[in-house]
VEXVEX-907454 format. One record per residue: z, y, x of N, C-alpha, C, CB in turn. Coordinates in steps of 0.05 Angstrom, whole numbers, plus 32768, in hexadecimal, padded with zeros to 4 digits. Glycine has a CB too. Layout:
% VEXVEX-907454
{{Z,Y,X},{Z,Y,X},{Z,Y,X},{Z,Y,X}};
...
END
This chain:
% VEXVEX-907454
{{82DE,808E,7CE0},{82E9,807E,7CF5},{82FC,808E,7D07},{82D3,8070,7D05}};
{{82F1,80A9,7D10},{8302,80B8,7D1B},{8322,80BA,7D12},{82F6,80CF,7D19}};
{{8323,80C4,7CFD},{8344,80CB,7CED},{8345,80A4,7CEC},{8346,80E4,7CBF}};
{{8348,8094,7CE8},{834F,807D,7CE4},{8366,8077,7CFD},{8335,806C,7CE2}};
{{8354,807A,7D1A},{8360,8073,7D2A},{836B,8091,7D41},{834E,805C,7D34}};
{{8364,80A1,7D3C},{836F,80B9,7D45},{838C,80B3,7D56},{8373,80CB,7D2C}};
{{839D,80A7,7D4C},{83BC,80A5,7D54},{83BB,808D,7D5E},{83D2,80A7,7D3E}};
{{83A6,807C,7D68},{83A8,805F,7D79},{83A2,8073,7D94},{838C,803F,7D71}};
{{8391,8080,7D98},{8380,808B,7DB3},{8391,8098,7DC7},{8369,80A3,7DAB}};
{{838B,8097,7DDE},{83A4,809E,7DF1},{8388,80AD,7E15},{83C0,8070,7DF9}};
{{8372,80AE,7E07},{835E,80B6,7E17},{834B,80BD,7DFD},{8353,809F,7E30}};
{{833C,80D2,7E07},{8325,80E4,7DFA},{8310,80EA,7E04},{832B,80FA,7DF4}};
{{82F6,80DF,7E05},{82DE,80EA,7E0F},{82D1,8100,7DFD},{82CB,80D5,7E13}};
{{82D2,8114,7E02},{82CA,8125,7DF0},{82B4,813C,7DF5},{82E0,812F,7DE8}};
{{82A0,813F,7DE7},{828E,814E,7DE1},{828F,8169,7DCF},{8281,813E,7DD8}};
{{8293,817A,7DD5},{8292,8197,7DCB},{8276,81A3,7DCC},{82A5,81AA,7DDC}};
{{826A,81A8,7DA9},{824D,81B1,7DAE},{8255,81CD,7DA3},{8231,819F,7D9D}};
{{8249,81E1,7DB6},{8252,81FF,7DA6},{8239,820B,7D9D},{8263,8219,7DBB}};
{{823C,81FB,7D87},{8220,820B,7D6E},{8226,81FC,7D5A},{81F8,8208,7D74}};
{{8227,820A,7D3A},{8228,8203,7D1D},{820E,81E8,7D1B},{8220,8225,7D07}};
{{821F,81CD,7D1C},{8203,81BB,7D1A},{8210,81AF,7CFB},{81FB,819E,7D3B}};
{{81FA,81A9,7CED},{81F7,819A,7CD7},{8205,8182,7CE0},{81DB,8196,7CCE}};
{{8219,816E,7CCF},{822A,8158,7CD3},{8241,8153,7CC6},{8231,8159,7CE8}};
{{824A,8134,7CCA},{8264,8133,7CB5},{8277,8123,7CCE},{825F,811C,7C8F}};
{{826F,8122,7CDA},{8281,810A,7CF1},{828A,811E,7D09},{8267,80EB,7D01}};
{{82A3,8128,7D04},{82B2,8130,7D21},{82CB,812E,7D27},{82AF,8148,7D28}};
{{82CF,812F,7D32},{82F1,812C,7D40},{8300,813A,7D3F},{82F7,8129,7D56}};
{{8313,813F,7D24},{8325,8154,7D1C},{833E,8156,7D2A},{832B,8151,7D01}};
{{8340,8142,7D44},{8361,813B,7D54},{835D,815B,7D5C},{8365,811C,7D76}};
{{8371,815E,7D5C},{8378,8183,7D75},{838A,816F,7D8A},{8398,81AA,7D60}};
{{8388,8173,7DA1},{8392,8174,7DC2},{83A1,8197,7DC6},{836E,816F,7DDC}};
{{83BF,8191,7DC1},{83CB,819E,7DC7},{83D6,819A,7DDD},{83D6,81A2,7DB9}};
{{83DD,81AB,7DF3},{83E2,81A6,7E16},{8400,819B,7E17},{83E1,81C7,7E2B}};
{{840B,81A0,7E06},{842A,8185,7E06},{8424,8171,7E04},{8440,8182,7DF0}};
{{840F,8164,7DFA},{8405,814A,7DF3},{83EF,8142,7E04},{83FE,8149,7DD7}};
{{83DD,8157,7E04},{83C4,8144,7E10},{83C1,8151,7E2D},{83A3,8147,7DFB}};
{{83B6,814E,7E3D},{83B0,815A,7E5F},{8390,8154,7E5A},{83C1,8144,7E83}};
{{8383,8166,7E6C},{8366,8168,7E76},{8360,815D,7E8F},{835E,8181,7E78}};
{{835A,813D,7E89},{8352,813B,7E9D},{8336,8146,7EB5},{8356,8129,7E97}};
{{8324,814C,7E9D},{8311,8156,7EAD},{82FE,8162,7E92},{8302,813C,7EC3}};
{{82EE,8179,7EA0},{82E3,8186,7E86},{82CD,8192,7E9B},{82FA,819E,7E71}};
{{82B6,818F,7E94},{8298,819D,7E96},{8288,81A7,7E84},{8288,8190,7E9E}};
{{8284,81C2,7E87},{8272,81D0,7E78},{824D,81CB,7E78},{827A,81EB,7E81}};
{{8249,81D0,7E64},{8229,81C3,7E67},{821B,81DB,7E5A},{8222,81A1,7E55}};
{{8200,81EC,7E71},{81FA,81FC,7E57},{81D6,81EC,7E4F},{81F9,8229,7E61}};
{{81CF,81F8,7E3E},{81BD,81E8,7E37},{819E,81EE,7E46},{81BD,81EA,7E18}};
{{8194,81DA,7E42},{8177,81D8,7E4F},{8164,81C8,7E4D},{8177,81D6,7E63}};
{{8154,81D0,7E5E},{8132,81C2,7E5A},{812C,81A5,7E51},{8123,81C0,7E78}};
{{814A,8192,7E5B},{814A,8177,7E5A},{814C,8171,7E40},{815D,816C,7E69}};
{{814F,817C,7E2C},{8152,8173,7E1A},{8175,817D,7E05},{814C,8158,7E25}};
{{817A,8192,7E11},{8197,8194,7E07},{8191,81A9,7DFC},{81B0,8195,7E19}};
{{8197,81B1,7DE9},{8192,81CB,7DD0},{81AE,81E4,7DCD},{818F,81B7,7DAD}};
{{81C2,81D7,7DD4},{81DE,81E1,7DD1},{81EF,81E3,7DE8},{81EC,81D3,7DBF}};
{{81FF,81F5,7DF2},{8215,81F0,7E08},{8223,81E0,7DF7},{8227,8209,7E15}};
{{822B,81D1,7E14},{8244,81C2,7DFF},{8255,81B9,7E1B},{8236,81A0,7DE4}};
{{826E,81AD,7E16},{8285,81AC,7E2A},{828D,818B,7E23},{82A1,81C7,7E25}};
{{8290,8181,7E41},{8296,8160,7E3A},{82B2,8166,7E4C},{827B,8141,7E48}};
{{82C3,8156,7E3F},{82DD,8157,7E44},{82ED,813C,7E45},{82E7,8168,7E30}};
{{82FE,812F,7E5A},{8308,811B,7E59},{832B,8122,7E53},{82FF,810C,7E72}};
{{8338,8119,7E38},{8353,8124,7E32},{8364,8102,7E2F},{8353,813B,7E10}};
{{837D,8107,7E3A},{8392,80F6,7E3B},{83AC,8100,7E2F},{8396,80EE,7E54}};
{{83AC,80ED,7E19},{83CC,80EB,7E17},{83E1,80EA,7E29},{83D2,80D8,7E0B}};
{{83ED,8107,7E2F},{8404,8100,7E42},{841B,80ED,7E42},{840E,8113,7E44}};
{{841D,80E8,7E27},{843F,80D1,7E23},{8426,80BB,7E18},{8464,80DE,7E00}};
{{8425,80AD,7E24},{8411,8094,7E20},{8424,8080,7E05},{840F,807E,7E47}};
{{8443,8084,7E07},{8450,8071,7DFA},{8453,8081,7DD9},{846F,8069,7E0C}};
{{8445,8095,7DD5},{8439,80A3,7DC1},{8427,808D,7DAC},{8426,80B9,7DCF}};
{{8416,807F,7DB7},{840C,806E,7DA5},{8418,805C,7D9D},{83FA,8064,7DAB}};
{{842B,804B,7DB9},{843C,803A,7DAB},{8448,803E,7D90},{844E,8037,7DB9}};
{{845D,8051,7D95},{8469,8057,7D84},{8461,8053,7D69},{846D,806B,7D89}};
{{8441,8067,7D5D},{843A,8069,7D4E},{8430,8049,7D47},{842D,807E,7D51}};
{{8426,803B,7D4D},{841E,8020,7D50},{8438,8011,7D45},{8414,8018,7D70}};
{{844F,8012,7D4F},{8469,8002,7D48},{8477,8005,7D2D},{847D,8009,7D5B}};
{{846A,8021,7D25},{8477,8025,7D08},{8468,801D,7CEE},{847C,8042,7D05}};
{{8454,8014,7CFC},{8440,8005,7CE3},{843C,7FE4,7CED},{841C,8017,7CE0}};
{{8441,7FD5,7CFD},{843C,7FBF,7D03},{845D,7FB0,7D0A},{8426,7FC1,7D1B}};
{{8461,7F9D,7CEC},{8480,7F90,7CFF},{8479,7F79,7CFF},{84A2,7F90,7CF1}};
{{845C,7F70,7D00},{845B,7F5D,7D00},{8436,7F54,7D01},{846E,7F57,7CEC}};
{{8431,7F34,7D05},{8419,7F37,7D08},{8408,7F36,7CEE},{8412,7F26,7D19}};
{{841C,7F29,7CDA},{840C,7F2A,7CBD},{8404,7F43,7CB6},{841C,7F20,7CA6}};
{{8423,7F5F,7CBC},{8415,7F66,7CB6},{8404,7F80,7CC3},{841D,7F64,7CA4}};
{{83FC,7F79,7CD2},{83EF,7F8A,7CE4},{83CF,7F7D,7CD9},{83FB,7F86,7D0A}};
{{83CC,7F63,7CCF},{83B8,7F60,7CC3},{83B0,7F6C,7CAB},{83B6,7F4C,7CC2}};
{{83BF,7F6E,7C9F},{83C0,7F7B,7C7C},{83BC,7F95,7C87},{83E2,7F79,7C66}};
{{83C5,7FA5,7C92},{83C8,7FC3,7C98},{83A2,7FC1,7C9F},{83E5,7FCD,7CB8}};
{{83A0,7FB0,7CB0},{837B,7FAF,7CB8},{8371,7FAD,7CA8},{836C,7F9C,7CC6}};
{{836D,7F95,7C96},{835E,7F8D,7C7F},{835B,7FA7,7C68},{836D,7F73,7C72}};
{{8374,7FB5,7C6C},{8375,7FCC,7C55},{8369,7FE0,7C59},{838C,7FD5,7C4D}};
{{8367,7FE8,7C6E},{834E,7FFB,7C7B},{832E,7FFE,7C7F},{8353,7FFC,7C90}};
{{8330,7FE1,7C8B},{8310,7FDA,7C85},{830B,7FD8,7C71},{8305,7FC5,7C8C}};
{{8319,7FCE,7C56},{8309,7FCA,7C42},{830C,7FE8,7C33},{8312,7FAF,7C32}};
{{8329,8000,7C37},{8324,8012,7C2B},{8305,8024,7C3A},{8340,8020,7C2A}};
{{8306,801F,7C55},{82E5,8032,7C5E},{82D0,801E,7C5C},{82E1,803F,7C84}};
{{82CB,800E,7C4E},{82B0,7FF6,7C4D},{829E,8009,7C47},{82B0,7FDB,7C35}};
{{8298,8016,7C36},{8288,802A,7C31},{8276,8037,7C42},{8295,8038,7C2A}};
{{828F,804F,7C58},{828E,805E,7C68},{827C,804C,7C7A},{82A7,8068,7C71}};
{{828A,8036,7C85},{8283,8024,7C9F},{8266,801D,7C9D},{8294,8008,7CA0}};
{{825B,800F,7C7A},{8247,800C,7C7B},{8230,8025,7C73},{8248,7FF7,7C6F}};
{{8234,8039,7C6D},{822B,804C,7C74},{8224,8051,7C95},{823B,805A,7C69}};
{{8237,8052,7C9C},{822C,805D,7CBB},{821E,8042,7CC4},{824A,8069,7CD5}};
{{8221,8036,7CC1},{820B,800F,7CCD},{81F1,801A,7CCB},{820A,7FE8,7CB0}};
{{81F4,801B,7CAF},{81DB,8021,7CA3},{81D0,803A,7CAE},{81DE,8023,7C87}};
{{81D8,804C,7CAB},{81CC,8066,7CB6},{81BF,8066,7CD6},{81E3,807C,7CB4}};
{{81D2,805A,7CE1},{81DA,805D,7D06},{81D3,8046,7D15},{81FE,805F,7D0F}};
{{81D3,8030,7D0C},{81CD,8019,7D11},{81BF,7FFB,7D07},{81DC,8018,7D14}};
{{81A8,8008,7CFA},{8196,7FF1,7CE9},{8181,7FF6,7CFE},{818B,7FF5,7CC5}};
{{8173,7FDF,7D0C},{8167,7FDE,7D17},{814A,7FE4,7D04},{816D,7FC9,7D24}};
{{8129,7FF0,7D1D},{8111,7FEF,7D06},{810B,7FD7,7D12},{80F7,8008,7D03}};
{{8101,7FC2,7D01},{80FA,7FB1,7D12},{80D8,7FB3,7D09},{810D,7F94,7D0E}};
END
């Protein structure tokens, strides 16, 4: 889901864990300072509460906001097909999607 929509996003809540953790899901965007600004960034080191790792939460913005546009305008001339372009995605990650449901979100009842 990350790389899918990567180039719609124009704000970043982001989580930096600094320790090798087991996983397949992260956020390969790089925030280069021509592009993105910091809006606010806190360091966290770890503790008693329950946190195992430092890790750094960071709020990042796209500085040229009309960055997404752009990217958005060169794939959509229209509403059909801005639907097709959808339909073709969901159904190429159906897989992925129901994977993570399943994994992340099946209730025990």
């Amino acid at each position: 889901m990350y790389d899918l929509f990567e180039d719609f996003v124009n704000k970043v809540f982001l989580t930096e864990v600094f320790a090798d953790v087991p996983g397949d899901a992260f956020f390969k965007l790089k925030f280069p300072s021509p592009v993105w600004r910091t809006l606010s960034e806190i360091d966290v080191a770890k503790n008693n509460s329950g946190d195992e790792y430092n890790y750094r939460f960071s709020i990042k913005e796209r500085r040229n906001r009309k960055d997404r546009y752009e990217f958005v305008s060169r794939f959509f001339t229209d509403a059909f097909e801005k639907d097709k372009w959808l339909s073709t995605q969901i159904n190429t990650n159906r897989p992925k999607i129901q994977q993570y449901v399943h994994e992340n979100l099946t209730l025990d009842v």
